[in-house]
Each structure stands twice: as C-alpha cells, then as structure tokens.
C-alpha positions as CSV (number, residue, x, y, z in Angstrom):
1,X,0.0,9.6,-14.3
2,X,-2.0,6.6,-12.8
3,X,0.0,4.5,-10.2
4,X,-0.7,1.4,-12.5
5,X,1.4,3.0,-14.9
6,X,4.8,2.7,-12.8
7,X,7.3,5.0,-13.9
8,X,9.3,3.9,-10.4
9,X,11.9,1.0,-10.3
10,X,9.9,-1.2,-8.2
11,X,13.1,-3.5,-8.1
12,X,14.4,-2.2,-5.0
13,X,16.2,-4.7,-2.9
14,X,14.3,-3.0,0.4
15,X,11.4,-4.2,-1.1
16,X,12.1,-7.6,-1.0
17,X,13.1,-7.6,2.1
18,X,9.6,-7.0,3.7
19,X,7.8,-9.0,6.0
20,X,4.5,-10.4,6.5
21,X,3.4,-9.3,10.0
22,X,-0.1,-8.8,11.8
23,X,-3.1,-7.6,10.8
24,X,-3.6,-5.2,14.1
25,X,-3.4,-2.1,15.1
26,X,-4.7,-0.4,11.9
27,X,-2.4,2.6,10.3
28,X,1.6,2.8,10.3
29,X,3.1,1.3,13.4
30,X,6.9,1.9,13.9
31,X,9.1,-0.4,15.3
32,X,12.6,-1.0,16.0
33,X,12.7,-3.3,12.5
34,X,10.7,-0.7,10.6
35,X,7.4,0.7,10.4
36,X,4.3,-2.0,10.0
37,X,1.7,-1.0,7.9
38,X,-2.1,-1.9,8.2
39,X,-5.1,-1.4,6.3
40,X,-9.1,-2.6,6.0
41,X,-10.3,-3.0,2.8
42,X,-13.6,-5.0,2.5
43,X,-13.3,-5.1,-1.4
44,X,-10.0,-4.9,-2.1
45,X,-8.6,-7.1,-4.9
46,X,-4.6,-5.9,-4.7
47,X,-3.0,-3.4,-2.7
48,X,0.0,-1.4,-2.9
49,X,1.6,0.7,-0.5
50,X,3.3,4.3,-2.5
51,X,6.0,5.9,-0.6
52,X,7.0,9.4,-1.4
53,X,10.4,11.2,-0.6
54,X,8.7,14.8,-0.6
55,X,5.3,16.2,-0.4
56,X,5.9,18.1,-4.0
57,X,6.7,14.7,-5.9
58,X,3.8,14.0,-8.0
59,X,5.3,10.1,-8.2
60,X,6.4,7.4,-5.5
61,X,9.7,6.8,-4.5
62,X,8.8,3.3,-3.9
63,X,5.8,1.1,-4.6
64,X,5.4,-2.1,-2.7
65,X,2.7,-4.6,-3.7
66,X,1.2,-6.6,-1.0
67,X,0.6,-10.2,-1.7
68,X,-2.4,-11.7,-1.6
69,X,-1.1,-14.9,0.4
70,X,1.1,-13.1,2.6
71,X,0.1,-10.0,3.6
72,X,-3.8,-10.2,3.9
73,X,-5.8,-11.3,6.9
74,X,-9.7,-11.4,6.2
75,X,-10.1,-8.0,5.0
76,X,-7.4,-6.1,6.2
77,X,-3.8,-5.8,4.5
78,X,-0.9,-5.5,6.2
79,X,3.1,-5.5,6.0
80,X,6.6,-4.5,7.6
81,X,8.7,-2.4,5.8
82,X,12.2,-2.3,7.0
83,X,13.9,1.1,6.9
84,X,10.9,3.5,6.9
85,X,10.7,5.6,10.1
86,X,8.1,7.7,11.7
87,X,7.3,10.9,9.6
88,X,7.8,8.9,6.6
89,X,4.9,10.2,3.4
90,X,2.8,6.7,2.4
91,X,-0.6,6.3,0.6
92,X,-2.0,3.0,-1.0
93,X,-3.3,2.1,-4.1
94,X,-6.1,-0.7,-3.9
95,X,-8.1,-2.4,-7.2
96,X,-11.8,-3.0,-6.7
97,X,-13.9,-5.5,-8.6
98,X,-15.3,-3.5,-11.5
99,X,-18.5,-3.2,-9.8
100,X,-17.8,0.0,-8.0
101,X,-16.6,1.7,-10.5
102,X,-19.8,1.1,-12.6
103,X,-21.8,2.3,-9.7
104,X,-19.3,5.7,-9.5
105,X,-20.1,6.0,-13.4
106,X,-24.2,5.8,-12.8
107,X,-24.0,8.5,-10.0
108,X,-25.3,11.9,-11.3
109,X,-23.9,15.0,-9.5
C-alpha cells in the first residue's frame, strides 16, 4: 500500500492540535509539550510525518501532513506534535517534482 493511498483516519483530533515550531535542531526533539520534528528537504513539494504503533504494522497509526505555510522554513520542515514521547516509531513521506523520478526511471542498473 502507498502512503498516498491512506487507509488511516487522518481525522484525529491530536492532529490538529499541532504546532508550528522551529526549523532547528534537525531530527525528533522531545519536549515537555511533545516531541518537535525536523527535517531538510531541498526538493520537497509536501511532507508528511507517519507514525507507527509497532515495528510489525505495515501501515501508520497516524499521518500528519505538514503545511506548506506553517511548517516550512527554507528547505527544512518541521512541526510539534503533542503527545508523542521519546521511543516513539516515525518516518516521512515527501513528493518531489516529477523530475526525479524521470531521472530514477533513466538509470540502468
């Protein structure tokens, strides 16, 4: 399943209740009002943090997008999540401009 294709209730009241925050330092970050996530992304079109409940879950518990406005400095994006503690399974999902993936297509291995 591609993460495009949510089969997750991304409707979560949590969700809503993140926070624009800073774009430094880079990775997860907990603090006493959750854990602040930052990432660099130099072509980046729309990001998405995925957050799993278990390592053998093939889909994400939650998927938060980051907004364009709000939760990108320059090239890195970033965002507070209220809730999510230290330990906690994350990855991100980021769109590129088509470009790069016509580039993966004309590489011969």
């Amino acid at each position: 399943m591609e993460l495009n294709q949510k089969s997750v209730d991304v409707h979560d009241p949590a969700v809503e209740q993140t926070h624009a925050t800073l774009p430094y330092p880079l990775g997860p970050t907990t603090t006493c009002d959750g854990t602040k996530f930052s990432v660099f992304s130099g072509s980046a079109t729309r990001m998405e943090l995925v957050v799993f409940d278990h390592v053998d879950n093939p889909a994400p518990s939650r998927v938060i997008a980051l907004d364009l406005v709000f939760h990108r400095t320059s090239h890195c994006w970033h965002i507070l999540v209220p809730g999510i503690k230290q330990g906690q399974l994350y990855g991100y999902h980021a769109d590129a401009p088509t470009v790069f993936a016509e580039l993966e297509d004309s590489i011969d291995c």
